[in-house]
C-alpha positions as a Markdown table, in Angstrom:
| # | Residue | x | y | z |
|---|---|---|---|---|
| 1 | Unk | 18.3 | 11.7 | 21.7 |
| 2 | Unk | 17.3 | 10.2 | 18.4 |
| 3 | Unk | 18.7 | 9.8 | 14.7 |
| 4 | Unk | 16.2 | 8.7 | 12.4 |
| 5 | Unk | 16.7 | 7.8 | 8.7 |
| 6 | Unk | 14.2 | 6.9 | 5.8 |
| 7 | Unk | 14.5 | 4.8 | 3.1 |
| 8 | Unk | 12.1 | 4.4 | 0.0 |
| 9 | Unk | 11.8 | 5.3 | -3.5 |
| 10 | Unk | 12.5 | 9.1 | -4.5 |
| 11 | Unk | 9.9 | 8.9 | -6.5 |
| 12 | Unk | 7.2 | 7.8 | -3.8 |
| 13 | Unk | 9.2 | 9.7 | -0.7 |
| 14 | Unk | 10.3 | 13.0 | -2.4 |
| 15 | Unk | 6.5 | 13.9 | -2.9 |
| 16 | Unk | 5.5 | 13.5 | 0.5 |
| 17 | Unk | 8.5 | 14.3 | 2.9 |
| 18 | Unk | 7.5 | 16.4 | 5.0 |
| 19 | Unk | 4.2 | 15.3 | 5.5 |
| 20 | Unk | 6.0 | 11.9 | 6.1 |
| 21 | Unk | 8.5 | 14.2 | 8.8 |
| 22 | Unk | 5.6 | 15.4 | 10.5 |
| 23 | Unk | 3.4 | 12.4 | 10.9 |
| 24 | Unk | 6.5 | 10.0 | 12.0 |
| 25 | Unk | 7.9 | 12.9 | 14.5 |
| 26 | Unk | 4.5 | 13.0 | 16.3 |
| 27 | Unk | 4.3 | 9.3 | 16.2 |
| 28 | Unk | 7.8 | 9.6 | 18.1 |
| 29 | Unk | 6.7 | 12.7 | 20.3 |
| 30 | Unk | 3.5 | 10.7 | 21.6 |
| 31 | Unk | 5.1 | 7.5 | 22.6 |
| 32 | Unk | 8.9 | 8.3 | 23.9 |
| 33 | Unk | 6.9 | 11.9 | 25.3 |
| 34 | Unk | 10.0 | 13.4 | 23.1 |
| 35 | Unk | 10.0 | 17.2 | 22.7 |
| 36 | Unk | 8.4 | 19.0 | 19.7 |
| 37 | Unk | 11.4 | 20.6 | 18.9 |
| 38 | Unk | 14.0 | 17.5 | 18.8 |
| 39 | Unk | 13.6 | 16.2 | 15.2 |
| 40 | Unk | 16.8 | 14.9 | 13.7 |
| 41 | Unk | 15.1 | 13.0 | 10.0 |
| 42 | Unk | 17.5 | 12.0 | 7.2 |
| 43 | Unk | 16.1 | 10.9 | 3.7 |
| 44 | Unk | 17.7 | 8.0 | 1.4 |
| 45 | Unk | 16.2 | 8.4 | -2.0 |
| 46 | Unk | 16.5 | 5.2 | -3.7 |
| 47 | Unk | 15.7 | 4.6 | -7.4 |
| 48 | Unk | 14.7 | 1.4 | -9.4 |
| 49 | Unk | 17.9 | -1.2 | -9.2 |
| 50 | Unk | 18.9 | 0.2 | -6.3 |
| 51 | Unk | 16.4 | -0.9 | -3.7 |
| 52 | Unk | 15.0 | -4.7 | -3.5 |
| 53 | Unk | 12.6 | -5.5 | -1.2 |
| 54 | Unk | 10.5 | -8.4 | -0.5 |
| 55 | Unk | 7.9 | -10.1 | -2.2 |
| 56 | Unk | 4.7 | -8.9 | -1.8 |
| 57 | Unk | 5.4 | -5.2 | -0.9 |
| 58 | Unk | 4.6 | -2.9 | -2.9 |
| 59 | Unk | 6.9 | 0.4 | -4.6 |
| 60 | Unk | 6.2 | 2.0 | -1.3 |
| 61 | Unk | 8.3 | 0.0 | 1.0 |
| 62 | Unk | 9.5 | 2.2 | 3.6 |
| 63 | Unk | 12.6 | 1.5 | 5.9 |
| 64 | Unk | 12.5 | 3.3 | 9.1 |
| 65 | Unk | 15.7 | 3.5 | 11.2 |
| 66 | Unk | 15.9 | 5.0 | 14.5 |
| 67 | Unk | 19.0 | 4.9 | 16.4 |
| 68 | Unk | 18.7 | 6.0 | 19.9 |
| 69 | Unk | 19.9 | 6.3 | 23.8 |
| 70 | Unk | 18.3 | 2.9 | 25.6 |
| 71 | Unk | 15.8 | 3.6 | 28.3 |
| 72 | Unk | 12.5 | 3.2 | 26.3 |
| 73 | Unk | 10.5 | 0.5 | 27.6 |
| 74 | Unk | 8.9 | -2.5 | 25.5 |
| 75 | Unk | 5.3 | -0.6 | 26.1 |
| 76 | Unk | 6.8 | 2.7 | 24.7 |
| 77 | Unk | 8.9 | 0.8 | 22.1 |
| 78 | Unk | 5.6 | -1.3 | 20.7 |
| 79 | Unk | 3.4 | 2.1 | 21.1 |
| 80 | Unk | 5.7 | 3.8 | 18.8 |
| 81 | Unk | 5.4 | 0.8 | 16.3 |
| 82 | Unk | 1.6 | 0.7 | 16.5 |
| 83 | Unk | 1.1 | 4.4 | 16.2 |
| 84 | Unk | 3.7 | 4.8 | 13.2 |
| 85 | Unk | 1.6 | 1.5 | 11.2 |
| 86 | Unk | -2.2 | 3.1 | 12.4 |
| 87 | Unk | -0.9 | 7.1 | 10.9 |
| 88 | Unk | 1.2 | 6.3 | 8.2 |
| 89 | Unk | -2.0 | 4.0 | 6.7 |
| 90 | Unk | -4.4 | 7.1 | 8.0 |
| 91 | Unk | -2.4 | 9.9 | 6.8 |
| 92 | Unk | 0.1 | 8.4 | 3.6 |
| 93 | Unk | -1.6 | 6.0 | 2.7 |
| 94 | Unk | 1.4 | 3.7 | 3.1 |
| 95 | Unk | 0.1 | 0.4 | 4.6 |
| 96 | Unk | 1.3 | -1.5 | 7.3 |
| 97 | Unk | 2.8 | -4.6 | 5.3 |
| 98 | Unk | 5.2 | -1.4 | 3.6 |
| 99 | Unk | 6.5 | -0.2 | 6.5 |
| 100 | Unk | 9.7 | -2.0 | 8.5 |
| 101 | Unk | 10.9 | -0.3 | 11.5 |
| 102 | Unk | 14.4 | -1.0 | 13.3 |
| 103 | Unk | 15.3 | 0.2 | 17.0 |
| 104 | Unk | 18.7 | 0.5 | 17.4 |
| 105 | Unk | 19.3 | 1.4 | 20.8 |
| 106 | Unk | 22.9 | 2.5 | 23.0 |
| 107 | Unk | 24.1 | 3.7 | 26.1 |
| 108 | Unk | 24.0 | 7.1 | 26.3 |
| 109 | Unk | 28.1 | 7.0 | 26.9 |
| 110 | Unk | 28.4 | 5.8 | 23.1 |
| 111 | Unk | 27.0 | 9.3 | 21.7 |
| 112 | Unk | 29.1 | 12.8 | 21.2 |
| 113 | Unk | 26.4 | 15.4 | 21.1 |
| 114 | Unk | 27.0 | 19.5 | 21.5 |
| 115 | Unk | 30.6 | 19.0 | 22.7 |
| 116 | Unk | 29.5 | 16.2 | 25.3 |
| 117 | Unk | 29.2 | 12.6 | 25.8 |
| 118 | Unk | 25.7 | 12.0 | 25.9 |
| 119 | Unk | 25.8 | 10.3 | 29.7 |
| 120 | Unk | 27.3 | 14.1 | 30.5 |
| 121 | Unk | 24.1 | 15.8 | 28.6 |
| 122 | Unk | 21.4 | 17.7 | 31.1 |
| 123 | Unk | 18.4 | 16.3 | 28.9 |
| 124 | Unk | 14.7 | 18.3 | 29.3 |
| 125 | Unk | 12.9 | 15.5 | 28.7 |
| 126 | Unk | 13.0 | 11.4 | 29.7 |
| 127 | Unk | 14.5 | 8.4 | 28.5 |
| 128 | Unk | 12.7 | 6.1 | 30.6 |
| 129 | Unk | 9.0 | 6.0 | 29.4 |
């Protein structure tokens, strides 16, 4: 299970959302082998005062969030950060020195999903890869 949130400037992320959805979910599909149809993606529009971000990244500094059972391995962890920097660059546009990425990762026990803890959920897919 995964909770993803993106941060940016609504006037650089509203334009290309979904493309941005698609691209990051298959990023996230191809290195956790996460199902097609498990996409949970929250937007946080920011606009100018209310986002500050380093020097020496540009307007489309993107925050990328992804909260998540723990299982992943460093391999899948630094395959998903590799293949997020090579396809956002290919297909955004958005280059790797704008992108930050943060793995927040929990026991399964800490999440309440569909009526369950999530150490009680019958997954279809892994958490160790």
């Amino acid at each position: 299970m995964s909770q993803i949130k993106i941060y940016g400037f609504r006037s650089k992320l509203l334009p290309i959302r979904q493309k941005l959805s698609d691209t990051l979910h298959s990023c996230i599909v191809t290195a956790f082998q996460y199902p097609e149809n498990k996409r949970a993606h929250r937007f946080f529009y920011l606009d100018e005062g209310d986002f500050f971000y380093p020097e020496g990244r540009s307007d489309q500094y993107t925050i990328i969030e992804i909260s998540l059972f723990e299982g992943r391995s460093i391999e899948a962890k630094k395959a998903l950060y590799r293949l997020i920097f090579q396809s956002f660059e290919k297909e955004l546009d958005i280059a790797s020195n704008d992108i930050e990425i943060t793995l927040t990762e929990t026991p399964a026990h800490n999440w309440g999903i569909r009526g369950k803890a999530g150490d009680e959920l019958v997954l279809d897919y892994k958490i160790a890869v």
